[in-house]
C-alpha beads as a LAMMPS data file, in Angstrom:
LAMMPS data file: protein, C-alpha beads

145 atoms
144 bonds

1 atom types
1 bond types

-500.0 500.0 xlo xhi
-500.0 500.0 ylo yhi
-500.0 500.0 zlo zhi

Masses

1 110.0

Atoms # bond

1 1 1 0.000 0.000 0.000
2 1 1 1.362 3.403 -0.722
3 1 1 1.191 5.890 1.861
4 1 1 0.511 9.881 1.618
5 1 1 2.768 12.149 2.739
6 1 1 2.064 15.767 4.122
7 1 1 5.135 17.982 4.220
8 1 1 5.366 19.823 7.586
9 1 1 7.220 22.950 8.222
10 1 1 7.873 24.601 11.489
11 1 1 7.322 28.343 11.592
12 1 1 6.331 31.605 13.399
13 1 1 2.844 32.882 12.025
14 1 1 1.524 29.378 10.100
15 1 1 -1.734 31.336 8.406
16 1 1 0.754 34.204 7.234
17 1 1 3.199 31.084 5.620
18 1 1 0.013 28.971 4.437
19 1 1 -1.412 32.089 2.553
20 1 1 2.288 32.630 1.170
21 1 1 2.809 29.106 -0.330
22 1 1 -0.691 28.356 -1.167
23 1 1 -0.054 31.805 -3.570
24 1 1 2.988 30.239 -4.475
25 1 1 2.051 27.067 -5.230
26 1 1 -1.419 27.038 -7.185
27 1 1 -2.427 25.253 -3.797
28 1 1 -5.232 26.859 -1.456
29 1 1 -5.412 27.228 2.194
30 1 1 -7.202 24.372 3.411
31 1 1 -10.767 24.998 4.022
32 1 1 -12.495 24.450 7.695
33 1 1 -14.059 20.710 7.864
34 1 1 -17.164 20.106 6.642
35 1 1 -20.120 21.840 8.463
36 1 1 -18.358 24.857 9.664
37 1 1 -18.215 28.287 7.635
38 1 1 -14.736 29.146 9.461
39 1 1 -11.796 28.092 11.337
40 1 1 -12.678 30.056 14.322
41 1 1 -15.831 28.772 14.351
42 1 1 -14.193 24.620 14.434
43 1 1 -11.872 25.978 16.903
44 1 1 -14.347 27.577 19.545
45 1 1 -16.394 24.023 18.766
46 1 1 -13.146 22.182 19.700
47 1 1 -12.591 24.412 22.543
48 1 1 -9.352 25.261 21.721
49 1 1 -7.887 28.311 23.379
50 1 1 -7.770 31.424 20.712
51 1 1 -4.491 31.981 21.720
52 1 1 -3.623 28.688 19.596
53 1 1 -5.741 29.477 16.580
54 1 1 -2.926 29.995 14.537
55 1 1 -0.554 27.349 15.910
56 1 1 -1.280 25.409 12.927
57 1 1 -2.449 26.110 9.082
58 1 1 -2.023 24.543 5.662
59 1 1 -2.361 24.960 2.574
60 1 1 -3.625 22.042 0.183
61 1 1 -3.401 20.998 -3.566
62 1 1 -7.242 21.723 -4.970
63 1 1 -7.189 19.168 -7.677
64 1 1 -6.197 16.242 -4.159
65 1 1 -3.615 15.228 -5.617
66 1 1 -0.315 17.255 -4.169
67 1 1 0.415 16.385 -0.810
68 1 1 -0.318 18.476 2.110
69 1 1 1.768 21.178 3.574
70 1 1 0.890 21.804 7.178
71 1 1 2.890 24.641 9.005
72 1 1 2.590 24.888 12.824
73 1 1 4.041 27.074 15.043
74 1 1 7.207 26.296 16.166
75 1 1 7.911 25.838 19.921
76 1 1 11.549 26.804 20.438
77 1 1 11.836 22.790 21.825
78 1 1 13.895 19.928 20.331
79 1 1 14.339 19.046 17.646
80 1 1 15.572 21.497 15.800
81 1 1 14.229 20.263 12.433
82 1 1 11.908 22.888 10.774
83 1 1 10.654 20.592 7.881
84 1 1 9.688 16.996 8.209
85 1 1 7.383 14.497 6.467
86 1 1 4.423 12.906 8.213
87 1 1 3.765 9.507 6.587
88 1 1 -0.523 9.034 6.784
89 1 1 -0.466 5.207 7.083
90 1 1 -4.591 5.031 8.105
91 1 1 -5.662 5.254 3.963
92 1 1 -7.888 8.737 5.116
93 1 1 -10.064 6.622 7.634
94 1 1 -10.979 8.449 10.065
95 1 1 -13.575 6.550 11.897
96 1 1 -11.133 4.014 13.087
97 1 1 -11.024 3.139 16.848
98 1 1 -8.396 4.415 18.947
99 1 1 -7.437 0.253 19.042
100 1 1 -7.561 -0.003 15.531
101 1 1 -5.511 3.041 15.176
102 1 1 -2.568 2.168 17.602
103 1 1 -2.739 -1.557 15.808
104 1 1 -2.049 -0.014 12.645
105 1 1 0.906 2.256 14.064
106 1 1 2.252 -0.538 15.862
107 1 1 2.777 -2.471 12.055
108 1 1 4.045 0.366 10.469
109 1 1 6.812 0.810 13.422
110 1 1 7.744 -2.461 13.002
111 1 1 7.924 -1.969 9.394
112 1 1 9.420 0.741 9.225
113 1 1 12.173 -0.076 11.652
114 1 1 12.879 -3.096 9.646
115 1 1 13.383 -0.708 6.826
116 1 1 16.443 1.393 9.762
117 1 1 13.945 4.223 11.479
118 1 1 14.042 3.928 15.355
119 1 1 11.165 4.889 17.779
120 1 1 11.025 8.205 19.957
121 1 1 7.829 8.162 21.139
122 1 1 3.989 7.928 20.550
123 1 1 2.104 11.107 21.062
124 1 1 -1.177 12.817 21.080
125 1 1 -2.172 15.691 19.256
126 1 1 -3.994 18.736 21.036
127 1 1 -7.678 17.532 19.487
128 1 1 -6.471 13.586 20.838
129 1 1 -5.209 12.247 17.576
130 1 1 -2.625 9.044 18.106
131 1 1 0.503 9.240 16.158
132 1 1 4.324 8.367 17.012
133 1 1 7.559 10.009 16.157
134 1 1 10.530 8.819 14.403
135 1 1 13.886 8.958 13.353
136 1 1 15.289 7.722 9.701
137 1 1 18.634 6.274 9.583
138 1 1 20.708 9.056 9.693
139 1 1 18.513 11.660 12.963
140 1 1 15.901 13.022 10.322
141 1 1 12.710 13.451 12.676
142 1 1 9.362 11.903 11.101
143 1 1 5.913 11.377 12.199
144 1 1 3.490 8.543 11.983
145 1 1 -0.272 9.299 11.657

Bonds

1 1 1 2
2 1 2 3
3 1 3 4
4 1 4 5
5 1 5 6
6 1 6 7
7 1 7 8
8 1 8 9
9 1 9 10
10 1 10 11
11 1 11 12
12 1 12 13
13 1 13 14
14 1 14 15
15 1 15 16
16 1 16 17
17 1 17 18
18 1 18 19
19 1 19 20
20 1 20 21
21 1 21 22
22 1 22 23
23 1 23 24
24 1 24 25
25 1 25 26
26 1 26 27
27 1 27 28
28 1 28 29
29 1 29 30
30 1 30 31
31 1 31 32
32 1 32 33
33 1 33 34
34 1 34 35
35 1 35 36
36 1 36 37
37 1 37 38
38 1 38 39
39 1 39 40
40 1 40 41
41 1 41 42
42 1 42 43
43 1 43 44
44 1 44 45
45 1 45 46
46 1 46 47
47 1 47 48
48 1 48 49
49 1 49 50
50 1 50 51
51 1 51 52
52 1 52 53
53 1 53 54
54 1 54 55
55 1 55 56
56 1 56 57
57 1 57 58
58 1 58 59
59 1 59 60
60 1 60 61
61 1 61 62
62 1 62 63
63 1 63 64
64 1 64 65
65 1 65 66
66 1 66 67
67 1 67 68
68 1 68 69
69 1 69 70
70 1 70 71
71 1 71 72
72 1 72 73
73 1 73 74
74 1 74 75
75 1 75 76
76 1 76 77
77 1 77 78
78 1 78 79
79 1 79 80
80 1 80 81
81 1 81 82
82 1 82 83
83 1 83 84
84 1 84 85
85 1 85 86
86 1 86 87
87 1 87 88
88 1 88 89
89 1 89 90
90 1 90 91
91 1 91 92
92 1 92 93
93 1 93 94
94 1 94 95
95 1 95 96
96 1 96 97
97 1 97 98
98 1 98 99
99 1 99 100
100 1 100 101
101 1 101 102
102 1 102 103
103 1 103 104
104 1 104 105
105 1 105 106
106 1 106 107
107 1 107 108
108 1 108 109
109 1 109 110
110 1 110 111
111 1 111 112
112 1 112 113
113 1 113 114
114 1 114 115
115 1 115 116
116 1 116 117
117 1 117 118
118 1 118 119
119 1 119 120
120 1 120 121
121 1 121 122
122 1 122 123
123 1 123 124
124 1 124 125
125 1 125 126
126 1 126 127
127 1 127 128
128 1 128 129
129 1 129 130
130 1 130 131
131 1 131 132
132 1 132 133
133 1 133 134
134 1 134 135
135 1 135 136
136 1 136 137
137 1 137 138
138 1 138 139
139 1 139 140
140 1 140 141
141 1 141 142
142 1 142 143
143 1 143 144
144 1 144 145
């Protein structure tokens, strides 16, 4: 199975960069999920604090077929990588169990360690999605999603 890939970039203002490159690039910036007319409208649903409305943005290819570029604020904290790839393993399905999901990421760990990667760590995202972060054979920080 191939995988998707969404190209992640660390930054300071992530709307200002997603407007930039989505210019740039003939992509857009993504729009708000279905069933919401705005981002701050999602976000005060999801109860996320305003103050980290713009810790993450991206722009996206219209035609689906680009990958993804997500920029989110960087944090100052280690690592010091400001771009990295997240390899989407779940084939966009979302309404897989948090079991099924940490089944999947446990095969493509193995898999990919096989392959050289080691493990850091898994993780949870700020609206409770499951991923894990790795390393490829020479340091180069990656996530799992």
């Amino acid at each position: 199975m191939v995988h998707s890939l969404q190209i992640v970039i660390a930054c300071e203002d992530p709307g200002k960069l997603a407007e930039f490159w989505a210019g740039a690039t003939g992509y857009i910036v993504q729009p708000p999920p279905e069933g919401f007319v705005s981002w701050e409208q999602f976000a005060t649903q999801m109860e996320i604090p305003k103050e980290k409305w713009n810790d993450i943005s991206a722009a996206v290819d219209p035609q689906g077929v680009g990958p993804r570029i997500l920029f989110e604020r960087y944090d100052g904290g280690a690592p010091n990588q400001r771009v990295h790839l997240d390899i989407n393993v779940m084939g966009g399905k979302v309404d897989r169990t948090d079991d099924e999901r940490k089944a999947k990421l446990a095969e493509e760990r193995e898999r990919l360690e096989a392959l050289g990667a080691s493990f850091k760590r898994d993780a949870v995202g700020d609206m409770g999605e499951i991923f894990m972060e790795m390393y490829d054979p020479e340091g180069n920080w990656f996530c799992v999603q």
